[in-house]
C-alpha positions as CSV (number, residue, x, y, z in Angstrom):
1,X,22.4,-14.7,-14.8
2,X,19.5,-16.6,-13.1
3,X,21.6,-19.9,-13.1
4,X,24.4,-17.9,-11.2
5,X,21.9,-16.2,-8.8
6,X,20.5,-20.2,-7.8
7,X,16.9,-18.8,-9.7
8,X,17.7,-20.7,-12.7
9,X,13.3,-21.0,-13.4
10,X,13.0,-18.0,-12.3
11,X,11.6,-14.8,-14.9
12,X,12.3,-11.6,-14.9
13,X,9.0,-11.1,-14.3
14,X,8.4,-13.3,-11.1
15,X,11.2,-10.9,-9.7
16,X,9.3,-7.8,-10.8
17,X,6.4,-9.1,-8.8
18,X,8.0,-10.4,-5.8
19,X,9.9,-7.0,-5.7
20,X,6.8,-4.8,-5.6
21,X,4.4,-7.5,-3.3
22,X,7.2,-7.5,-0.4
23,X,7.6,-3.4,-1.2
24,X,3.7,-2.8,-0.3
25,X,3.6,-5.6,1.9
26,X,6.6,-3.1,3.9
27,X,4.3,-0.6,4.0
28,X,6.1,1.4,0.9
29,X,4.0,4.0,-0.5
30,X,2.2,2.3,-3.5
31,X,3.2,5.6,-5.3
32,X,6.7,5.0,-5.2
33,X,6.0,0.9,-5.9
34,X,4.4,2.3,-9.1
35,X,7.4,3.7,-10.2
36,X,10.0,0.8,-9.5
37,X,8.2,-1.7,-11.9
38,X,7.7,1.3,-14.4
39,X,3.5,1.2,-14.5
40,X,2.5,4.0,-16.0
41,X,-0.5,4.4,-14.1
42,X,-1.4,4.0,-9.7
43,X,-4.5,2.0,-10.9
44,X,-2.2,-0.8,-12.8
45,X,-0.4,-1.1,-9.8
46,X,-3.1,-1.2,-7.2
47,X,-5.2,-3.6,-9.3
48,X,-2.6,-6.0,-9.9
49,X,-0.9,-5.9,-6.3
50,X,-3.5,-4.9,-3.7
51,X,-4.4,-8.3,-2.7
52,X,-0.9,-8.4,-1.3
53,X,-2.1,-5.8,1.7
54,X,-5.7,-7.0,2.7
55,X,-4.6,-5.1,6.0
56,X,-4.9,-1.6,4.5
57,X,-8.6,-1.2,4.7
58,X,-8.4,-2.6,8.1
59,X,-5.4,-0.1,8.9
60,X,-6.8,3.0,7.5
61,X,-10.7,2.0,9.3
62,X,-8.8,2.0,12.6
63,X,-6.7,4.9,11.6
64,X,-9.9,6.5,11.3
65,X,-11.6,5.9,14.2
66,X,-8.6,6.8,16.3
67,X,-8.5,9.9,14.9
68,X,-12.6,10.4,15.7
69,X,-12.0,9.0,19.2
70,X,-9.3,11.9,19.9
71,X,-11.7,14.5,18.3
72,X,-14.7,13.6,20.6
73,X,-12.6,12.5,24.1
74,X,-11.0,16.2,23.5
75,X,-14.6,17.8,23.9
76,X,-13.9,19.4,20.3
77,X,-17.4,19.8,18.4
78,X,-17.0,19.0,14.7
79,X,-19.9,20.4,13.6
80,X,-19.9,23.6,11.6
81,X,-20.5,26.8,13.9
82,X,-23.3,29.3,13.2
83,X,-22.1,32.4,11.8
């Protein structure tokens, strides 16, 4: 089947991990990538494929300031009110 493909040194396995790298590299939620390769568990599949997305702390910083910047530019206060 590899041969036929043009993979012929190619494992299973290397297609198993190229599968789920270019998935989170898409931006595919890592709970779904989980699934696809069959891990059992988030953390197996976080731990072995998170260097593939050294954006996402970037991403989710800026998502996070973004979302602080709208809260203060609106004039909302975010402190807890006295009751």
């Amino acid at each position: 089947m590899r041969s036929k493909a043009g993979w012929p040194g190619t494992r299973f396995r290397d297609l198993r991990r190229t599968h789920a790298s270019l998935l989170l590299q898409a931006g595919a939620n890592p709970k779904i990538v989980q699934e696809r390769p069959g891990h059992e568990s988030i953390t197996t599949t976080m731990d072995t494929y998170s260097h593939v997305i050294p954006a996402l702390q970037q991403e989710s910083a800026q998502k996070l300031g973004n979302l602080f910047e709208r809260r203060f530019s609106d004039g909302l206060d975010t402190r807890r009110s006295k009751v």
